[in-house]
C-alpha positions as CSV (number, residue, x, y, z in Angstrom):
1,X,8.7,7.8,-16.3
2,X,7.0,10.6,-14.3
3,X,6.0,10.3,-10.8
4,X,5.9,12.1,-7.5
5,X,4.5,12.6,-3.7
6,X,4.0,16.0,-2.2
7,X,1.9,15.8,0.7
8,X,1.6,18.9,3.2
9,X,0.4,19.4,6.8
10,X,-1.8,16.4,5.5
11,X,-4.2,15.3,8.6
12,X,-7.1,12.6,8.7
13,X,-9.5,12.1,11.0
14,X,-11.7,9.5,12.4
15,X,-14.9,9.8,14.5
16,X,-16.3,7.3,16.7
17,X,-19.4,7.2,18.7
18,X,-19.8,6.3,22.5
19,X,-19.8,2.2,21.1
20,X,-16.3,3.4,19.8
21,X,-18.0,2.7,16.4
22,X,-17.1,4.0,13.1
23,X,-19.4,7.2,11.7
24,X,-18.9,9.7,9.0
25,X,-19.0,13.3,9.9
26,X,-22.3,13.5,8.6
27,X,-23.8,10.9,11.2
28,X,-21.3,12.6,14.4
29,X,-23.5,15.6,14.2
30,X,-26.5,14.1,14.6
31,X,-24.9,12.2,17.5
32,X,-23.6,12.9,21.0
33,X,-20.8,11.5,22.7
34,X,-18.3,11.6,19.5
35,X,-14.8,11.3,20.0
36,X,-12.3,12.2,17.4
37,X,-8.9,10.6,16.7
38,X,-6.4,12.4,14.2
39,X,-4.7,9.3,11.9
40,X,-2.0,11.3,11.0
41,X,-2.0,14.6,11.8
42,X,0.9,17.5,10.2
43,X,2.5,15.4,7.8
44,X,4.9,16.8,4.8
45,X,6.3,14.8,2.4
46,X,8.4,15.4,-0.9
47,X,9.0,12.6,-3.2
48,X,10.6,12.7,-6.7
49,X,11.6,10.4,-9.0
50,X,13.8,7.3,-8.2
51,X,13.2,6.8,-4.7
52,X,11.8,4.3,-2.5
53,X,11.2,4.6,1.3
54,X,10.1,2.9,4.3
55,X,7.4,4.2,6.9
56,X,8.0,2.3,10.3
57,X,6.8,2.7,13.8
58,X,4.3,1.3,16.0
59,X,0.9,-0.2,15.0
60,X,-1.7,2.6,14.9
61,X,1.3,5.0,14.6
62,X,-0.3,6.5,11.1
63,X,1.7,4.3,8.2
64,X,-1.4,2.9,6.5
65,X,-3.4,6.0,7.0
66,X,-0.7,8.1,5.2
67,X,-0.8,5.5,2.6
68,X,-4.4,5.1,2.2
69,X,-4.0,8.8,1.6
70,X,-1.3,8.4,-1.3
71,X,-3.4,6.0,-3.0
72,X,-6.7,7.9,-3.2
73,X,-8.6,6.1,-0.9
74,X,-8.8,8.8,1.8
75,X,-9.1,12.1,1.4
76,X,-7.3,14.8,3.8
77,X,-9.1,16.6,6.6
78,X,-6.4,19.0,6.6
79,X,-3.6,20.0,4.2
80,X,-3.3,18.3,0.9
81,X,-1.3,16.1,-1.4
82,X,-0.6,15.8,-4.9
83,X,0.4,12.6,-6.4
84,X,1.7,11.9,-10.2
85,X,1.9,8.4,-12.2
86,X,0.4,5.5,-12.1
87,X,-0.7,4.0,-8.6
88,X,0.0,0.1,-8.1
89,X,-1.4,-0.3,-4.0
90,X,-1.1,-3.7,-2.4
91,X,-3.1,-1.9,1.3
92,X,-3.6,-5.4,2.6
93,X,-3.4,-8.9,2.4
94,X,-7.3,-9.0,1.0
95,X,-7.8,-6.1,-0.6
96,X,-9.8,-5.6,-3.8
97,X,-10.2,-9.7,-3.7
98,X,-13.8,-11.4,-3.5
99,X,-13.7,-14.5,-2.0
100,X,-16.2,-16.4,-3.8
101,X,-14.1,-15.7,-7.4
102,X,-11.6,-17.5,-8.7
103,X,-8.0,-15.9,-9.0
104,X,-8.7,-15.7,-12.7
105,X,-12.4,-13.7,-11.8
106,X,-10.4,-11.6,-9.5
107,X,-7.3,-11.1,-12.0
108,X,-10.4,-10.1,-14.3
109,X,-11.7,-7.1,-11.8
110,X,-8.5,-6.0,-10.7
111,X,-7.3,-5.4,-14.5
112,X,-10.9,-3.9,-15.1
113,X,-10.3,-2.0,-12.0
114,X,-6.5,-1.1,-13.7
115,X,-8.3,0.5,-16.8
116,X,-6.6,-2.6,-19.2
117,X,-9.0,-2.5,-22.0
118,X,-11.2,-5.9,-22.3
119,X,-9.6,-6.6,-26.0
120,X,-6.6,-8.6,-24.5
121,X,-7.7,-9.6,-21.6
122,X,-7.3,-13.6,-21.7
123,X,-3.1,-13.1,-22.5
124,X,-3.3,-10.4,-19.6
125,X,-4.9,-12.9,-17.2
126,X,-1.9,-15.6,-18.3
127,X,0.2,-13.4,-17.1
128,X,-1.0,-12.7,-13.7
129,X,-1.3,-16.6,-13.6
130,X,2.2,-17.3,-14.5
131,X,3.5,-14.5,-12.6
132,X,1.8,-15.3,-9.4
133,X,3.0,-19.5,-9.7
134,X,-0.7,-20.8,-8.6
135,X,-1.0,-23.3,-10.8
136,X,-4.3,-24.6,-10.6
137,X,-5.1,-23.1,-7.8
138,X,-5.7,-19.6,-9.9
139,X,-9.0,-21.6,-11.1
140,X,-9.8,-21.8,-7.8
141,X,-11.9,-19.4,-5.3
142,X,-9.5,-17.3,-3.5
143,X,-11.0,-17.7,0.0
144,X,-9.5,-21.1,-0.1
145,X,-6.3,-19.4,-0.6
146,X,-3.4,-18.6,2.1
147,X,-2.3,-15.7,3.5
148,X,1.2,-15.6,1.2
149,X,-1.3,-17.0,-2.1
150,X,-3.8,-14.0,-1.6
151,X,-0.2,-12.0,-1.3
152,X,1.3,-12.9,-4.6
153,X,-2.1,-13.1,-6.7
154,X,-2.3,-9.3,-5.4
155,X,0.9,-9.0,-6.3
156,X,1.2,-10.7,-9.8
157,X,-1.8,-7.8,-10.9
158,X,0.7,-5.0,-9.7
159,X,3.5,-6.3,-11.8
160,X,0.7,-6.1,-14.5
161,X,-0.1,-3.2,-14.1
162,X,3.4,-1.6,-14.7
163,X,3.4,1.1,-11.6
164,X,5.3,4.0,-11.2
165,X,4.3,4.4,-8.1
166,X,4.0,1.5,-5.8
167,X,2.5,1.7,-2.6
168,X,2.9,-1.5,-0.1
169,X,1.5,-1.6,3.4
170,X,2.6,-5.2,5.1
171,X,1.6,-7.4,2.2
172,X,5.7,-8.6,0.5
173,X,5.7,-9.5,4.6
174,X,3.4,-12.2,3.6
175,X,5.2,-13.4,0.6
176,X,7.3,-16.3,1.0
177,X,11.3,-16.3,0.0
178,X,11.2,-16.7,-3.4
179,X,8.4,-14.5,-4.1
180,X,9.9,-11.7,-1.7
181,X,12.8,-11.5,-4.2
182,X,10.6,-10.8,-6.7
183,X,9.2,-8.2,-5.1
184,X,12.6,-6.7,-4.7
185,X,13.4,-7.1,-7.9
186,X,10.4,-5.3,-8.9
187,X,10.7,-2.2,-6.5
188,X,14.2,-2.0,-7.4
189,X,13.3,-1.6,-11.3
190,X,10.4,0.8,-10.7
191,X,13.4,2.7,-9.1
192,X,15.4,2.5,-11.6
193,X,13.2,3.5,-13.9
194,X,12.4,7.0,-11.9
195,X,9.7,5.6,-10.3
196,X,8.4,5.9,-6.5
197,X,8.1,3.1,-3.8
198,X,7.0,4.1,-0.5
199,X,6.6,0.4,2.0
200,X,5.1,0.2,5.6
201,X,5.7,-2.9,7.8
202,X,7.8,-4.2,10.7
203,X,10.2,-6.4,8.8
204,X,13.0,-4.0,9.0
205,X,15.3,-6.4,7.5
206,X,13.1,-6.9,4.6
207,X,12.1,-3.0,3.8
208,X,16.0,-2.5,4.3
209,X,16.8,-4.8,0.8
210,X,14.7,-2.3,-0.9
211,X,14.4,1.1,0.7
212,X,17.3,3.4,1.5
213,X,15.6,5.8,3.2
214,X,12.9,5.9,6.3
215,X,10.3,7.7,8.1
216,X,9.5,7.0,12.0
217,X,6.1,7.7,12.9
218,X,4.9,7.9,16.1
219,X,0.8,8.7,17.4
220,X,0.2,9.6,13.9
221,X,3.2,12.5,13.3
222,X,6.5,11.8,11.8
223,X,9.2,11.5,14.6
224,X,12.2,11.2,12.0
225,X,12.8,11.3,8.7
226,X,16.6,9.9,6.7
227,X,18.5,7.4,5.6
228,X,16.7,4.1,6.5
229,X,19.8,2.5,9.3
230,X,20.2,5.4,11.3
231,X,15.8,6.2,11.7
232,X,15.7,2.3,12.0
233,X,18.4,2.7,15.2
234,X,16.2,5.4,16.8
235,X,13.0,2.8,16.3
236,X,14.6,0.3,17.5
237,X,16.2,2.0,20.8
């Protein structure tokens, strides 16, 4: 298993316009009264194999933004990063789902989405199903589902998927007990394996089963990085 993070003096920005609106760069110049907010601004980060660490901090402190960026979805203003193996993202509770589709219509994008060729696809989808414990419910449309169902649907395609990198932003904190542990089980055999888990959220306890090591950001920079108890004691002072 291959896989690593380098990011450096990574920034991202957002613009807004006097509504405090959304706009692409492209739109601000044709507008006035723009204001520009820096996500995370001068971050570094090394990664290599077997490793698994926690961002923590404040909401709006820069932990989904910097892992947005890890997973493709935004691209840096400033600096860069590099990242090798095979992404598995669980970004929110919701993402990547459609409402109106079934789990199984959904377990059928997201493995599209995954590259899984279609040859196979019905035993793949038996998986997810069995995996994620729905039941029936994984014939059903997934805006009927709850917070912690969306959470392990979303999280049955990951497994799927075989990661060796897994990005998780909040989601396991949605999971209920039994399903947590499998989450932990899971990060801990990416791990194992060489691979590379990085996990934002505010369930210290939680991220603390599976991460050994922490970064504290702070208005979108890193305020500390080490092993996860002693940044979690300067967050939590």
């Amino acid at each position: 298993m291959s896989a690593s993070v380098r990011a450096e003096a990574v920034g991202i920005r957002f613009l807004f316009d006097r509504h405090q609106r959304f706009v692409t760069p492209a739109i601000a110049r044709l507008r006035k009264g723009v204001t520009e907010v820096w996500g995370v601004r001068g971050v570094d980060l090394a990664l290599e194999p077997g490793r698994a660490i926690a961002l923590i901090g404040p909401s709006g402190a820069g932990k989904t933004t910097l892992l947005r960026t890890i997973a493709g979805v935004l691209d840096p203003d400033e600096g860069r990063i590099a990242v090798e193996g095979r992404i598995g993202a669980l970004l929110s509770v919701e993402a990547a789902l459609t409402p109106a589709l079934t789990g199984r219509e959904n377990g059928n994008l997201l493995t599209a989405l995954a590259g899984f060729p279609r040859r196979g696809t019905d035993g793949i989808l038996e998986e997810i199903k069995r995996r994620s414990g729905l039941g029936p419910a994984f014939e059903r449309p997934v805006g009927s589902y709850s917070q912690g169902m969306y959470a392990r649907l979303g999280l049955a395609a990951v497994q799927q998927a075989e990661p060796t990198v897994l990005l998780l932003d909040e989601v396991h904190e949605a999971l209920d007990h039994e399903y947590r542990l499998v989450l932990e089980e899971f990060a801990g055999a990416i791990v194992g394996r060489g691979g590379i888990v990085v996990a934002a959220g505010q369930d210290h306890e939680l991220l603390a089963r599976f991460c050994h090591e922490a970064i504290l950001f702070e208005n979108g920079s890193v305020r500390l990085a080490g092993p996860f108890e002693d940044v979690r004691r300067v967050s939590d002072a």
